[in-house]
C-alpha positions as a printed Julia matrix, in Angstrom:
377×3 Matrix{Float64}:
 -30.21    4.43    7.15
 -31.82    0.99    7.06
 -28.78   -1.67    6.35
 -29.76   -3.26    2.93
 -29.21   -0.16    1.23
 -25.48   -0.21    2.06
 -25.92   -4.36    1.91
 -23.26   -5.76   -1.03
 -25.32   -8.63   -1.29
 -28.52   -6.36   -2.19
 -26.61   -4.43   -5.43
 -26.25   -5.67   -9.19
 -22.94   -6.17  -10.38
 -22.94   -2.97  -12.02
 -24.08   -0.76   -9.08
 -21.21   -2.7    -6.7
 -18.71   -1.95   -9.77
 -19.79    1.48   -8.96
 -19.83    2.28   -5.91
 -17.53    1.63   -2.06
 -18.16   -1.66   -0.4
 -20.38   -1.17    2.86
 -17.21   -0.54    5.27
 -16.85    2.85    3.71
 -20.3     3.79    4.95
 -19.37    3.06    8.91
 -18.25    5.82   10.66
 -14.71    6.12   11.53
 -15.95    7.2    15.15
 -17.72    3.79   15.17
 -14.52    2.25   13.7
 -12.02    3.63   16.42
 -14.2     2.51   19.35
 -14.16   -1.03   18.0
 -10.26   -1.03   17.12
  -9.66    0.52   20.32
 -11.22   -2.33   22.13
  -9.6    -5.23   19.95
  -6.55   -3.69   20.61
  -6.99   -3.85   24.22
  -7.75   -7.16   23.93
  -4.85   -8.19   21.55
  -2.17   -6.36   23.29
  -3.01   -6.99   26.82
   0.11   -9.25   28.18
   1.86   -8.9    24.48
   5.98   -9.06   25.29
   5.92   -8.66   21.42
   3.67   -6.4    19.31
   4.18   -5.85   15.47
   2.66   -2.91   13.74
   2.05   -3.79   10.49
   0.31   -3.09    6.88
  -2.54   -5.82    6.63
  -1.65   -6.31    2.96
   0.2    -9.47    1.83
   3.63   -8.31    2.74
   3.34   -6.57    5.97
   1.14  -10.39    7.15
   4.14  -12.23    5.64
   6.82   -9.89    7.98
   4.49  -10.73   10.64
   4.56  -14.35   10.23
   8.46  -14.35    9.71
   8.66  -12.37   13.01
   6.48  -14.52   15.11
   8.0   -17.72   14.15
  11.66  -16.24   15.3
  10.23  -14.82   18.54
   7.75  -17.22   19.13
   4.57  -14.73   19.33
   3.52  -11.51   18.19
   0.48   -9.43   18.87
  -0.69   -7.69   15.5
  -2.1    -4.1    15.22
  -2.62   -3.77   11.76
  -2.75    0.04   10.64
  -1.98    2.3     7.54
   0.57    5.27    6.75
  -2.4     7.69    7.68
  -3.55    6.02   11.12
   0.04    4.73   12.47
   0.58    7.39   14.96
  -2.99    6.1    16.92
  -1.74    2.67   16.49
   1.66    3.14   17.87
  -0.12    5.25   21.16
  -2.21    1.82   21.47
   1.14   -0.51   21.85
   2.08    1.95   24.63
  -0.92    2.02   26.03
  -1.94   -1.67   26.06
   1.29   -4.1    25.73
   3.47   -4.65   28.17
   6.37   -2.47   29.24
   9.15   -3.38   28.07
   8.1    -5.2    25.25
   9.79   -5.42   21.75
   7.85   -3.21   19.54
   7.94   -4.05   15.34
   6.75   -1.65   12.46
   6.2    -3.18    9.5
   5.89   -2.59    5.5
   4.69    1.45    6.89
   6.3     4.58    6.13
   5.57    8.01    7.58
   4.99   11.21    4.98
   6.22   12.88    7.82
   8.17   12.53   11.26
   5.5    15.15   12.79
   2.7    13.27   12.56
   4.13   10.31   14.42
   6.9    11.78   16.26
   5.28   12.15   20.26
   3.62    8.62   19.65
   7.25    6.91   19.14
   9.23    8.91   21.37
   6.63    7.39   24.59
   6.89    4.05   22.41
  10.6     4.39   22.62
  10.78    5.25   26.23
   8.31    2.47   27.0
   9.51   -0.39   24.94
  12.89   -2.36   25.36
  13.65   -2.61   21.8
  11.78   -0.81   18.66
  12.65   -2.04   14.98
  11.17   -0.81   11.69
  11.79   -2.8     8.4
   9.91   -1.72    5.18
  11.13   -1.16    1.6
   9.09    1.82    0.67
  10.76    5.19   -0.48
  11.8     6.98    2.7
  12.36   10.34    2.84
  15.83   10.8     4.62
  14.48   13.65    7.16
  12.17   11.44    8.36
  14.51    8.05    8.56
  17.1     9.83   10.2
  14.13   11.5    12.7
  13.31    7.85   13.71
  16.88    6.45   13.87
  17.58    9.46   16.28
  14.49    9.02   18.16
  16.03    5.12   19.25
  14.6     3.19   16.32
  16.29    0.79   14.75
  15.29    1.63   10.97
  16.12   -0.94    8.21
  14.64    0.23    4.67
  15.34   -2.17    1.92
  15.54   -1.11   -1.88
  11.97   -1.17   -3.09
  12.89   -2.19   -6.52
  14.54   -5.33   -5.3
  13.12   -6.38   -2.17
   9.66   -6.48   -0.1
   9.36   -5.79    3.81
   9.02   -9.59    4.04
  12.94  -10.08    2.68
  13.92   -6.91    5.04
  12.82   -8.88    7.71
  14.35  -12.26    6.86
  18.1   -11.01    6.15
  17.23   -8.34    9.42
  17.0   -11.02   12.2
  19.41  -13.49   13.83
  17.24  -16.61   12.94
  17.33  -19.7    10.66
  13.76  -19.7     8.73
  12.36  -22.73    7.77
  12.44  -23.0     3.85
   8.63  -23.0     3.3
   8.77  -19.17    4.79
  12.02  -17.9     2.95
  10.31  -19.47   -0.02
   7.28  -17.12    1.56
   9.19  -14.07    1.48
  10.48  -14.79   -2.71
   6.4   -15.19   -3.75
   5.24  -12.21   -1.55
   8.14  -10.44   -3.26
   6.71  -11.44   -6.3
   3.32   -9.76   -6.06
   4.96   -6.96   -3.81
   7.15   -5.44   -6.77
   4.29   -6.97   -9.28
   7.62   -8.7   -11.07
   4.24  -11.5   -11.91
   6.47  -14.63  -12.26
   5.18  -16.78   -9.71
   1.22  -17.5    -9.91
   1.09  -18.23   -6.22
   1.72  -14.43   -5.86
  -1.81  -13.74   -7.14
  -3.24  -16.2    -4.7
  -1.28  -14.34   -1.53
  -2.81  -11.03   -2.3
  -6.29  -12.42   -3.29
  -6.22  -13.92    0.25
  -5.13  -11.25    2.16
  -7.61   -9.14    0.6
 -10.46  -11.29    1.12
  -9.55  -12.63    4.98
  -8.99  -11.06    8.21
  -5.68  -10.65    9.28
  -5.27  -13.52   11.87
  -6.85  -15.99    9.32
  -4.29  -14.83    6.67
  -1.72  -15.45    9.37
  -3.14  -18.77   10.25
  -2.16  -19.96    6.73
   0.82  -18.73    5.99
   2.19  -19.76    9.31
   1.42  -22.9     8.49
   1.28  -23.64    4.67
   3.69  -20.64    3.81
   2.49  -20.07    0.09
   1.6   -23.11   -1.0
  -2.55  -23.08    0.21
  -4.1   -25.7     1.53
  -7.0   -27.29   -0.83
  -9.77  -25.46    1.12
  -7.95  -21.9     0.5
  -7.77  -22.47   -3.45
 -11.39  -23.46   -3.46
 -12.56  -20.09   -1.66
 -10.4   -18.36   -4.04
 -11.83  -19.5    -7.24
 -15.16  -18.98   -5.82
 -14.41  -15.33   -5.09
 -12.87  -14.87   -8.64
 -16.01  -15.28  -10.59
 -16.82  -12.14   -8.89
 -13.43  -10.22   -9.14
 -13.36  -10.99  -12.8
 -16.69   -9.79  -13.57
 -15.48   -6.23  -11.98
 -12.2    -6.36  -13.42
 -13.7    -6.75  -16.77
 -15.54   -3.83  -16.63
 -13.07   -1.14  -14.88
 -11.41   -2.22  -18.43
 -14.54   -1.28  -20.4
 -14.01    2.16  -18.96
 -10.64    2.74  -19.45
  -9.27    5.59  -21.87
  -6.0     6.52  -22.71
  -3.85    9.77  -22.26
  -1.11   11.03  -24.06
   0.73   13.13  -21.56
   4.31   13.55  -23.73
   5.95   10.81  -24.74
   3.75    8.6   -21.94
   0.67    6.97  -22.34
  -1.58    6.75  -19.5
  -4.65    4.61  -19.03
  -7.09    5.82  -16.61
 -10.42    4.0   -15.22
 -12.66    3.94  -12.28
 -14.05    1.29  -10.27
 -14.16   -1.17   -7.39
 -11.98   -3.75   -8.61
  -8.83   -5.15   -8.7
  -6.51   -2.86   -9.83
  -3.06   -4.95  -10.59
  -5.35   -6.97  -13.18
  -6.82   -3.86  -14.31
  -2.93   -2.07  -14.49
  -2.0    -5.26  -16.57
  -4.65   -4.9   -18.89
  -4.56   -1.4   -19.8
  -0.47   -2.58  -20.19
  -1.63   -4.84  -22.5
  -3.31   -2.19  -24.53
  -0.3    -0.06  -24.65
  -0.5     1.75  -21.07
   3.0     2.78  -20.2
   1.31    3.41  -17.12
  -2.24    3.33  -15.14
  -5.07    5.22  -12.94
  -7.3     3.11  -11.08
  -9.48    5.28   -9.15
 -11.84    3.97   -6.54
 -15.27    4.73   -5.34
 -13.99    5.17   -2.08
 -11.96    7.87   -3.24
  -8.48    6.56   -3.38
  -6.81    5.84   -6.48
  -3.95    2.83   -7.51
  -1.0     3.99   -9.76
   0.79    1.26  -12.24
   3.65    1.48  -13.55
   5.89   -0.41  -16.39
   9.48   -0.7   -17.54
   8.46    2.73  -19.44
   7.34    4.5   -16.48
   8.94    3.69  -13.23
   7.76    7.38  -11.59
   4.31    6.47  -10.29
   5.7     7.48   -6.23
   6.58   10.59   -7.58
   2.87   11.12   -9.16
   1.64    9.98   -5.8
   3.36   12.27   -4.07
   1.91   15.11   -5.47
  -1.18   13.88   -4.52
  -1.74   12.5    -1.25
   0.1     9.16   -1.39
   3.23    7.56   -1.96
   5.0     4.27   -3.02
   7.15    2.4    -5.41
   8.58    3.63   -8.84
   6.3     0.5   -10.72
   3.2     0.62   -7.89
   2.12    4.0    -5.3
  -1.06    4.95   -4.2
  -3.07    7.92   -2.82
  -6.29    9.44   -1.85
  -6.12   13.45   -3.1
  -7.86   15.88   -0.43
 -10.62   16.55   -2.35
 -13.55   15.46   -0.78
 -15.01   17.63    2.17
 -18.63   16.09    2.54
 -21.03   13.81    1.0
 -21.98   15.59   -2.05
 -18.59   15.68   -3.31
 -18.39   11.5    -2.95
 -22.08   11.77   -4.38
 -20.34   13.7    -7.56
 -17.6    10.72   -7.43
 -19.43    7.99   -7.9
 -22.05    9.77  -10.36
 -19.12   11.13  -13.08
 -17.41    8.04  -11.88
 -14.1     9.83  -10.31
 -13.89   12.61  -12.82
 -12.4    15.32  -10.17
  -9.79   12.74   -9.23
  -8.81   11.52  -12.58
  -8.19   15.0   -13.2
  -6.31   15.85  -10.5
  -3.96   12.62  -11.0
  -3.64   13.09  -14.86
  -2.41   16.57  -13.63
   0.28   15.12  -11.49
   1.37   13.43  -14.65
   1.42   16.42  -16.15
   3.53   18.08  -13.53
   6.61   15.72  -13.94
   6.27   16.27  -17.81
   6.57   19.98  -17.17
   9.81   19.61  -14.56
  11.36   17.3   -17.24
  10.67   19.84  -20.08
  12.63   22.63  -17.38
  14.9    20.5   -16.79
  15.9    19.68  -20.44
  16.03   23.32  -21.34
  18.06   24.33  -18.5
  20.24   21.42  -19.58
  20.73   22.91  -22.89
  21.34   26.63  -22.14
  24.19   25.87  -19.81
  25.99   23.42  -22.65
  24.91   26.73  -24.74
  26.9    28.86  -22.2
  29.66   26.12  -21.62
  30.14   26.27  -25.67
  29.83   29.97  -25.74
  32.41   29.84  -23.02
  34.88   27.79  -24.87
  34.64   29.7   -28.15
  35.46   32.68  -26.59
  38.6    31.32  -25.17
C-alpha cells in the first residue's frame, strides 16, 4: 500500500472526518517492535519508571512525580496493553527501582497479574494512584500482590490530585495549581478554559514534549504553545462541526441520548449534543472505539461502558465493543459510519433501562407483600 493513500495530508476534510488517522493503518506488530526498542532505550539505568496514561492527567501525575523524585522514565500505555508495559519496566529498568502506575486501571487482575508479581519481586517499591472505578477483586488482588494502591473518588478528584495529597513532598504552586486545571478537564466540570488547552496539547504532542511544558510552565502555556493550538483548532472545529451535523437523538426511557460518528473531538461534540438536550452522548470513532458523555441527568456512562468493552467515570467512560474481526467489518464501519457500534452501545443503554424497570417492580411487589403482610396481622 503506497503511503499517500493512508497520508492525512492527502484527504478532504470530509473523507478525514470519516475515516482513522494513518496510525490506525500500522501494524501493531510494527508498533511493538518500535515501543519495545524506545523502551529499552528509556528505561535503561531508570531508578524511577512511571507507567502512565499519555492523556492529560496521567502526563500531569508524571510531572508531579518527577519533580518530587527528581526523574522519572515514562512508559506510556493503556488499560488494554499495561500488562506488556509493566514486563518492559522489569525487563529494562533497574532492579530495584521504584516502579509508578498511573491514571490505569485493570478490567481484570488476570490479565496483569504474572507481569506485577515479577514487577513486585524486582522493584523496591511499587505505587498505583488513579481515580477510575476499581473493581474491589481486582484492588484488593494488587494490594495483596505488594502494591501500594491509592484510588481516589472519580467524581471529585483526577490521578493528578491522587498523586499530590499521596506523596511526602511540598509542590511548587504552579503544579498544585496543575493538578486543579487537569482536574478540570479530567471530570469535564469545564470551569477553567486552560483545561481545554491541557487536553488539546496532550492530544496533539508526544508525551515528553507535553512533559517539557508542564514541567516548566505548569498550565499556564508559553506564547509559542497557544499559537500551535489555535492553529490546530481551525481544523478540530471544522470536524467537530460536522460529527454534530450527524448527530440524532434517542429516547431510551426517560433518557435522551445523542449519538454520532466521527474523528473528532468528542468532549466538544458531548457538549453540543448537551446543548441540544442530550442527557447523555455516543461518539463513535472510525477507529472503532466509541466516547460516552454524560450530564447531571445521566451519571451511568461506566456502567454502559462496561457492558461493552470499556470502562470509566459516571459523567465520561469509554470502550471499543469486540466487534470487528477483519477488514471488511472496519470497511462496513466507516461506510454506514459506525452503525453496528451505535447499535450495540444504544443497546447497553437499553440494558440499564431494563435492570431499572426489574428493579422497580421487584421494589413494588415486596412493599405489596410487606402490606399484605401487615393487613393480615
Amino acid at each position: 500500500m503506497k503511503d499517500w493513500v493512508i497520508d492525512d495530508d492527502n484527504l478532504s476534510l470530509e473523507r478525514k472526518s470519516l475515516l482513522p488517522g494513518e496510525g490506525f493503518f500500522i501494524p501493531d506488530s510494527f508498533e511493538e517492535r518500535k515501543e519495545e526498542q524506545e523502551a529499552q532505550e528509556t528505561l535503561t539505568g531508570a531508578e524511577v519508571a512511571v507507567v502512565a496514561d499519555p492523556d492529560a492527567d496521567g502526563l500531569a501525575a508524571t510531572a508531579l512525580i518527577r519533580e518530587a523524585y527528581g526523574e522519572g522514565a515514562l512508559i506510556d500505555a493503556g488499560p488494554h496493553d499495561l500488562g506488556d508495559a509493566l514486563e518492559r519496566v522489569v525487563a529494562y529498568s533497574e532492579p530495584g527501582a521504584t516502579v509508578f502506575v498511573c491514571d490505569l486501571c485493570p478490567d481484570t487482575y488476570e490479565e496483569i497479574a504474572a507481569e506485577l508479581e515479577i514487577l513486585v519481586e524486582e522493584a523496591d517499591e511499587v505505587f498505583w494512584y488513579d481515580h477510575h472505578q476499581w473493581d474491589d477483586a481486582v484492588a484488593d488482588a494488587v494490594r495483596a500482590a505488594g502494591v501500594e494502591l491509592v484510588v481516589g473518588e472519580s467524581e471529585e478528584e483526577c490521578t493528578a490530585d491522587v498523586v499530590a495529597r499521596s506523596l511526602d513532598y511540598e509542590f511548587p504552586d504552579y503544579l498544585v495549581e496543575l493538578a486543579v486545571v487537569t482536574r478540570d478537564h479530567d471530570l469535564w466540570l469545564r470551569e477553567d478554559p486552560r483545561s481545554d488547552d491541557l487536553a488539546d496539547y496532550s492530544y496533539w504532542s508526544e508525551p515528553e514534549e507535553y512533559m517539557d511544558v508542564i514541567q516548566e510552565h505548569g498550565a499556564d502555556f508559553p506564547e509559542e504553545v497557544l499559537e500551535f493550538l489555535a492553529e490546530q483548532r481551525v481544523e478540530k472545529e471544522a470536524l467537530v462541526e460536522r460529527a454534530v451535523e450527524r448527530a440524532n437523538m434517542k429516547e431510551i426511557g426517560d433518557w435522551t441520548v445523542g449519538v454520532t460518528y466521527g474523528r473528532c473531538s468528542q468532549n466538544e461534540v458531548a457538549e453540543a449534543m448537551r446543548e441540544q438536550g442530550a442527557d447523555a452522548s455516543v461518539v463513535v470513532k472510525p477507529a472503532g472505539s466509541a466516547s460516552i458523555r454524560g450530564t447531571d441527568e445521566f451519571q451511568r456512562c461506566h456502567e454502559v461502558a462496561r457492558q461493552v468493552n470499556g470502562g470509566g467515570h459516571p459523567k465520561a467512560a469509554g470502550c471499543k465493543p469486540s466487534i470487528y474481526d477483519d477488514m471488511l467489518d472496519y470497511a462496513h464501519h466507516w461506510t454506514t459510519q459506525g452503525a453496528v457500534t451505535k447499535q450495540v452501545i444504544l443497546e447497553a443503554f437499553w440494558s440499564l433501562k431494563h435492570e431499572d424497570d426489574e428493579g422497580a417492580k421487584e421494589e413494588e411487589t415486596e412493599e405489596e407483600a410487606e402490606a399484605e403482610g401487615e393487613s393480615d396481622e
